[in-house]
N, C-alpha and C positions, 0 to 999 in steps of 0.2 A: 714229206715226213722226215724228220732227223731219224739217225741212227739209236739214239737211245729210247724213242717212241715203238720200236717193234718190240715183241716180245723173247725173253730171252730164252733158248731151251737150256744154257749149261751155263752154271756158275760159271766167274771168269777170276775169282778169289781162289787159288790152292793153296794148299799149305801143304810143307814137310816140317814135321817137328818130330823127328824121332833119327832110329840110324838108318845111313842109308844102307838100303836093300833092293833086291828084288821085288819084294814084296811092296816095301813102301814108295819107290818110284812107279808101279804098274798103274795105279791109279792116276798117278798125276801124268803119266803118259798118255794114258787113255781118255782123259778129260783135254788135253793140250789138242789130240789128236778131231778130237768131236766137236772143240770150238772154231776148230778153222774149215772142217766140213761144213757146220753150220754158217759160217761167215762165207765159204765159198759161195754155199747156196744162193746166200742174201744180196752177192756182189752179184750174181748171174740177173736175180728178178728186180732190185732196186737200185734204181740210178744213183741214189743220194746214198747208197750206204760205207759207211766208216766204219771200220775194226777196230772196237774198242780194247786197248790192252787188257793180257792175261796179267792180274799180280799174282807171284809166287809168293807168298810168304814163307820163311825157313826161321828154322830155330832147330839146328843140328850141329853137334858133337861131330860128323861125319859120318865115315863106313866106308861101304864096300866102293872099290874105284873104278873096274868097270860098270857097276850098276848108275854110279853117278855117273858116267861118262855117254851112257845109254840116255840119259834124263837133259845132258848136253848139248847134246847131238839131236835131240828132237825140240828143244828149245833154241836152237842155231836156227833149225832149219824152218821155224812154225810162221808161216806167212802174217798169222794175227801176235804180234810184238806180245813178248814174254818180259814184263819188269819184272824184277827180283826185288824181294823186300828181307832186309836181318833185321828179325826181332831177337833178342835174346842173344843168339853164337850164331856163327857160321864158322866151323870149326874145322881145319882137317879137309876132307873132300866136302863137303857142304860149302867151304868159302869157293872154291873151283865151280861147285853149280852156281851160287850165288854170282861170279862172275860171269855168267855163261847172256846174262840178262840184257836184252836189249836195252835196257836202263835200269840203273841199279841205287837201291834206294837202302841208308839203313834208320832204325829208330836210336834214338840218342842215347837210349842205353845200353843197346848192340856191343857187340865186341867179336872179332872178326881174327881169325888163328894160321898162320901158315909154318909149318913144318916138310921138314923131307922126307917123300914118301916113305912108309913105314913097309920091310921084307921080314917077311916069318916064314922060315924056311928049314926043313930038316930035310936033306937027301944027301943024297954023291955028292962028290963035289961037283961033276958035270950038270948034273942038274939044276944047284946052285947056282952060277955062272951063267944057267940060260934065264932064272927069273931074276937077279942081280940086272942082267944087260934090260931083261922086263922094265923093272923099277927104273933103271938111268932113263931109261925112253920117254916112261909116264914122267916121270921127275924135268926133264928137258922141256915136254909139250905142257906143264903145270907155269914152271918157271918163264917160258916165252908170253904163256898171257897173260901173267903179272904183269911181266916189262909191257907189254903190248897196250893194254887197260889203263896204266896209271904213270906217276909219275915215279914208280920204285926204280929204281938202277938193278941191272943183274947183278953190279955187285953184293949188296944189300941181302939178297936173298941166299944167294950164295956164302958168303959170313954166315947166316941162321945155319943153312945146307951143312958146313962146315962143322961146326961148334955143337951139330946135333943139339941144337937150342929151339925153343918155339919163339913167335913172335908174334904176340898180343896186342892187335890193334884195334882201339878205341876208335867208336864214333868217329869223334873231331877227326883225329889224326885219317881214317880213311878216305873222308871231306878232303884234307889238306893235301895228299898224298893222291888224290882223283882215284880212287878206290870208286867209291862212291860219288854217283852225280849228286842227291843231294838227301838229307834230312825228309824219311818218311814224315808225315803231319796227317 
């Protein structure tokens, strides 16, 4: 029996289309975590069985960056392959999840956003200073899997980083730039 003739218990389609949160990654935490239980099971009793990829679908503005980072980190580690799909944005920390995808796919009308991380901050100045050094850390481990993933240059990012500018990228250009392995269909 192929792998796609058993029956399936959990969708392997998620979506995030909203900000990220707490709330809206628990979900898709908890489904990543239930299809690779269920795939464990299936590799113990069937010889022929194949893990068919989780697709994440997104369509987010971004949010909160430890909660995306929490959504990263269980899709790094998910034995059953997590593709990433941008439909609509992947904006802000959403492009960060969005890369996080063992294969990364976007639709042609996608448009994919990186900025430097964003500090909102009222305290001492001591305290300042410690989520400042926060922000350079996230900002440093952001910017390494840019360079790492595609063919952007650190310097590139750095210029945006600089210039406190965004950088709005199209479809094609995340094709050409190996953002993206290829054109959801």
């Amino acid at each position: 029996m192929s792998a796609d003739k058993y029956p399936e218990r959990h969708k392997r389609d998620l979506l995030l289309s909203d900000r990220i949160s707490q709330g809206t990654v628990k979900d898709i935490i908890k489904d990543i975590f239930e299809i690779n239980f269920d795939d464990d099971e299936k590799e113990e009793i069937y010889k022929d069985w194949k893990r068919k990829p989780i697709q994440l679908f997104i369509n987010s503005y971004g949010g909160s960056v430890y909660d995306g980072l929490a959504l990263i980190d269980v899709i790094k580690r998910s034995k059953t392959p997590v593709h990433t799909v941008c439909i609509g944005s992947c904006m802000s920390m959403a492009l960060w999840v969005w890369l996080s995808g063992a294969k990364r796919f976007v639709g042609e009308s996608a448009t994919l956003m990186f900025h430097d991380v964003s500090l909102f901050a009222y305290d001492k100045t001591e305290g300042i200073k410690q989520e400042l050094n926060e922000m350079i850390r996230l900002q440093e481990m952001l910017v390494s899997e840019i360079v790492g993933k595609s063919m952007i240059k650190e310097e590139t990012l750095r210029d945006y980083i600089s210039r406190k500018a965004e950088w709005y990228i199209p479809a094609t250009e995340a094709i050409t730039l190996k953002l993206a392995d290829k054109y959801y269909k």
